[in-house]
C-alpha positions in Angstrom: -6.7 -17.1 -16.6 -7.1 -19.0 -12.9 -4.9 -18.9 -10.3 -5.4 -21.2 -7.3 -3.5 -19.7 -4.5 -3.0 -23.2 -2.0 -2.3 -22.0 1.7 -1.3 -23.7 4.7 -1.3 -21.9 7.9 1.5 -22.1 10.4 1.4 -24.9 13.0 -0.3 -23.3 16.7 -2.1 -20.2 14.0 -5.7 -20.2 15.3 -6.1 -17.4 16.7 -4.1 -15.2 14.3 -6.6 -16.7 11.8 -9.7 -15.7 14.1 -8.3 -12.4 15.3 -7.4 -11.4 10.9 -11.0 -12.5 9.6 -12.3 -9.6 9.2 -9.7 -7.5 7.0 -9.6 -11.1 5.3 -13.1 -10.9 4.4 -13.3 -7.7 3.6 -10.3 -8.2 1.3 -12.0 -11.4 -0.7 -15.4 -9.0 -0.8 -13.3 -6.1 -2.4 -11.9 -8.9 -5.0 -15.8 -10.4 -5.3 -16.8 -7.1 -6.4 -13.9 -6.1 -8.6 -14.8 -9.6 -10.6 -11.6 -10.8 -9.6 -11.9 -13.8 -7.3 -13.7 -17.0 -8.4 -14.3 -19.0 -5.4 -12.4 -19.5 -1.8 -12.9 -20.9 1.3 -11.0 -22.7 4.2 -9.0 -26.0 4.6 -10.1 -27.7 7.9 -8.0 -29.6 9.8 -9.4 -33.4 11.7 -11.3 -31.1 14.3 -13.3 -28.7 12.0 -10.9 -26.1 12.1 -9.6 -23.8 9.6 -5.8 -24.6 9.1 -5.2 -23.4 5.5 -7.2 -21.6 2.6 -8.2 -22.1 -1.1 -9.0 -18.8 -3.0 -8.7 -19.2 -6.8 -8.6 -15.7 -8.5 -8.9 -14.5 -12.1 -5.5 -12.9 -13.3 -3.7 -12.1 -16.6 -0.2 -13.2 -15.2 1.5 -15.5 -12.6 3.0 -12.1 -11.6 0.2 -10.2 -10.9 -1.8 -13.5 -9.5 1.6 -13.5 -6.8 0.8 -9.8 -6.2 -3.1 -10.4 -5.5 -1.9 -13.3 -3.1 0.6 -11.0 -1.4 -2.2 -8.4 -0.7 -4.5 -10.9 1.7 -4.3 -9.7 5.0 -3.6 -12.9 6.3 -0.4 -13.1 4.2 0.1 -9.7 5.7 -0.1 -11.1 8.9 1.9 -13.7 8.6 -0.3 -16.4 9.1 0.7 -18.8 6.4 3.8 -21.6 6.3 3.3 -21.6 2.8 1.6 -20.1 -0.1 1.8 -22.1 -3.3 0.0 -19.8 -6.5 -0.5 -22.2 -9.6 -2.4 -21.7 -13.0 -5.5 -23.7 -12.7 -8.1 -25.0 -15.3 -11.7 -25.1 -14.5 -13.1 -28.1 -16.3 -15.9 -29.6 -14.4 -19.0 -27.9 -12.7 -18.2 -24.2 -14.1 -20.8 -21.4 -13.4 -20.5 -19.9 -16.3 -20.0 -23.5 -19.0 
């Protein structure tokens, strides 16, 4: 199953965002590899900047899709006002359809 994990970063956040890349990264590459994560990617705000993030991951369980969320670094860090994780259904456009 898909879990879409929808994250908005705390107002003023830049920088922690810049400054946590690259354990993020590494993170999504170590899901990548593990067949785990499906697609993410940044939300931008009016000037081009990331200001939240989209990663949709495959999971058995809301529980252990929660638990993947909980591990991103920039969770870790503290980075995010919020972190909504939802099932999600890939209708349209999918790689593998």
């Amino acid at each position: 199953m898909l879990f879409a994990f929808v994250c908005q970063d705390k107002p003023g956040a830049l920088q922690l965002r810049l400054d946590t890349r690259p354990p993020h990264v590494e993170w999504l590459n170590g899901l990548n590899a593990a067949g785990t994560l499906a697609f993410a990617g940044p939300f931008l705000d009016g000037e081009g900047n990331p200001n939240g993030s989209l990663v949709v991951v495959k999971a058995e369980t809301l529980a252990e899709a929660k638990a993947i969320s909980a591990a991103d670094p920039y969770a870790k860090a503290g980075l995010f006002a919020s972190v909504e994780v939802r099932a999600w259904n890939w209708v349209f456009n999918k790689p593998e359809a």
